[in-house]
N, C-alpha and C positions, 0 to 999 in steps of 0.2 A: 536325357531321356533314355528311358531301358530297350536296345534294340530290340528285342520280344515285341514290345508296344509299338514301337514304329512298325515293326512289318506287319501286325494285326492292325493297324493306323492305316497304313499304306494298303491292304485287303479290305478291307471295309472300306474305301475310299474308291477302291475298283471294281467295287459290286454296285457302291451307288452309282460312277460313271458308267456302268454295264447297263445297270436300268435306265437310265436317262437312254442312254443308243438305243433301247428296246421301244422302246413309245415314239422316241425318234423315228425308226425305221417304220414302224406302225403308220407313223402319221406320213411317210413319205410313200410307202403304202397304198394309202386312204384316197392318195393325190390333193393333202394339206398338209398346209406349215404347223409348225409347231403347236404356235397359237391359238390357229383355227383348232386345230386339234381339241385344244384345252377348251376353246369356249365350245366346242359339244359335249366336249365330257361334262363342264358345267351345267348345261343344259339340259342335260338325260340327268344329272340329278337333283336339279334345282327347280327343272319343268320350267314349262314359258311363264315369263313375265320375272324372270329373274332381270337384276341391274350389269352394269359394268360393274360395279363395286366389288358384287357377290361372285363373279368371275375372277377376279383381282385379288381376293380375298383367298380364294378357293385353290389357283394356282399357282400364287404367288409369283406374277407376271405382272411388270409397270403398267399402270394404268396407259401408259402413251401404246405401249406394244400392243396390248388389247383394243382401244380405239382404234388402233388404225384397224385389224385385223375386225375389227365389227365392222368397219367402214365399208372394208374391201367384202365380207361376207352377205354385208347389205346389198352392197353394187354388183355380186352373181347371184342375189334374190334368192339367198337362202334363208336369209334373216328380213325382218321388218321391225324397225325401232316405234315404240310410243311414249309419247309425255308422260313423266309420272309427276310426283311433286318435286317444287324447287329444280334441281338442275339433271333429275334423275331421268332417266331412258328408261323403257324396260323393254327386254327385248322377246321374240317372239319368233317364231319357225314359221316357215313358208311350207304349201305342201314339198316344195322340196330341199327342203331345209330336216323337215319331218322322214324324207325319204331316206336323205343319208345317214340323222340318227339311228334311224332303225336296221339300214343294213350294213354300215359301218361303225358305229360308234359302240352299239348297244352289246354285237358278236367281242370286241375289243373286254368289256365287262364283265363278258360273259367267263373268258379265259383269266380273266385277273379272279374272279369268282373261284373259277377253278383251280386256278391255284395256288389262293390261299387253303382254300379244301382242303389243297392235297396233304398238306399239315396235320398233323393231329392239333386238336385243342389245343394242348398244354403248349404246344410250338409255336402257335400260333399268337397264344396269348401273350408267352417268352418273347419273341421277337418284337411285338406291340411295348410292350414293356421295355424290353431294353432299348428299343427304336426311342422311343419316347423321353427316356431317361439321357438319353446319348446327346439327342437334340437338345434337352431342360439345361444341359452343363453345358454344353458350347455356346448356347443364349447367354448361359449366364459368364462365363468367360468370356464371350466375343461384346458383349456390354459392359465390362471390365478394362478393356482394351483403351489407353489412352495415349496418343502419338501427339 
């Protein structure tokens, strides 16, 4: 491999580690886990009566780590689960469930808003694009992978 690539490999490897610590410390923040974290964000854009599934899908977090974290969000009554079809939940906010989207989760949105803003268009669009394209070839090489 061309040392060039590796160190722009290695830099781009440490900006996604960067961002992960940033939503990290958000959520430690918030006075939530990671998880929990994730399943507000889910919820401020999925609105109540979204699944585990659509959480699962959305943060790309195991289906076990999310349960439990519904479980544990259920049992300090921020959350309240209902039957849907077959073996679906759907889950739903408490008024205070409600309270800390709106003064934690949504202010969080609000700065990720802001700064993608901060971008002009074209950088914006740039980054979406090569983001996207970057992710389409490591799918498709790490689906390639045979041990």
């Amino acid at each position: 491999m061309n040392l060039l690539m590796y160190q722009e490999l290695k830099e781009y490897n440490r900006i996604h580690k960067e961002m992960n610590n940033i939503y990290h410390d958000i959520a430690l923040k918030l006075g939530l886990s990671d998880s929990a974290f994730d399943i507000f964000y889910a919820i401020a854009e999925y609105g109540d009566d979204c699944t585990q599934r659509d959480i699962c899908q959305m943060s790309y977090i195991s289906k076990q780590t999310i349960h439990s974290s519904i479980q544990k969000l259920e049992q300090e009554e921020y959350i309240f689960l209902k039957k849907g079809t077959g073996r679906s939940r759907h889950i739903f906010l408490t008024p205070k469930g409600e309270s800390l989207l709106r003064e934690k989760i949504l202010p969080v949105i609000e700065i990720e808003n802001k700064s993608f803003t901060d971008m002009t268009p074209e950088e914006s669009a740039e980054l979406l694009r090569l983001s996207n394209k970057y992710a389409s070839r490591l799918r498709e090489h790490a689906d390639s992978l045979s041990f």
